[in-house]
N, C-alpha and C positions, 0 to 999 in steps of 0.2 A: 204552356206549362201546366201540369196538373196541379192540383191541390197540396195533393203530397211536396212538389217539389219544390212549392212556394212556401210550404211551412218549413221545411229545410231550410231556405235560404232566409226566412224571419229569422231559425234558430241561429243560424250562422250569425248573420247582426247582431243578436241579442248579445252574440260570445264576443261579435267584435265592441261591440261597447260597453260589456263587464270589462275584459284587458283593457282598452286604453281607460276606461274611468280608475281601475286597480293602478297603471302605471302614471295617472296622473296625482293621484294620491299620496303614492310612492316618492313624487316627486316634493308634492307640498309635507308629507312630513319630513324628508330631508332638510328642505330649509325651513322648517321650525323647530329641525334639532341645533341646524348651525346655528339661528337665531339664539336660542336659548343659552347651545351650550358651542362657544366658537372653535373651542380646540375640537371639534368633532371635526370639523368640518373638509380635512381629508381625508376622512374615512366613510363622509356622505358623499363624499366628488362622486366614486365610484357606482353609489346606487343612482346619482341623478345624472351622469353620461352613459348607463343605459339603460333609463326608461324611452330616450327618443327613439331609439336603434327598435327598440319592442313596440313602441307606438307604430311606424313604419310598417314593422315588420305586420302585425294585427291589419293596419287596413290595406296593406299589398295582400296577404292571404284572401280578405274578403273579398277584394275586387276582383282576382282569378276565378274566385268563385264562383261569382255574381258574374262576372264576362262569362263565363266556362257555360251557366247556366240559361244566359240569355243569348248564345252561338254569338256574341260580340267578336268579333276579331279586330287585331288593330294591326295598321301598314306597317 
């Protein structure tokens, strides 16, 4: 791998770990709204059943990458 294409794949990291920190954030202030305020609490369901679907999502994209980058193939 060259230089160049190692710093790519740090950037890529860096982005996958801004998203899942952002969606797990996402996650903790939903339940310190319900906490707080309980009647919210169907109206947070919705943002914290899909922070996991976007967590997922963030580290399937980095690992194609990262495979993609390092000719990893899998069976």
């Amino acid at each position: 791998m060259t230089v160049e294409e190692i710093g790519e794949l740090n950037r890529k990291l860096a982005a996958m770990r801004h998203d899942i920190n952002n969606h797990l954030a996402n996650i903790v202030a939903a339940v310190e709204v319900i906490r707080h305020k309980p009647q919210m609490a169907e109206r947070m369901m919705t943002t914290l059943a899909e922070q996991p679907a976007k967590v997922i999502h963030s580290i399937s994209a980095f690992s194609a990458d990262f495979e993609r980058a390092l000719g990893i193939t899998r069976p």
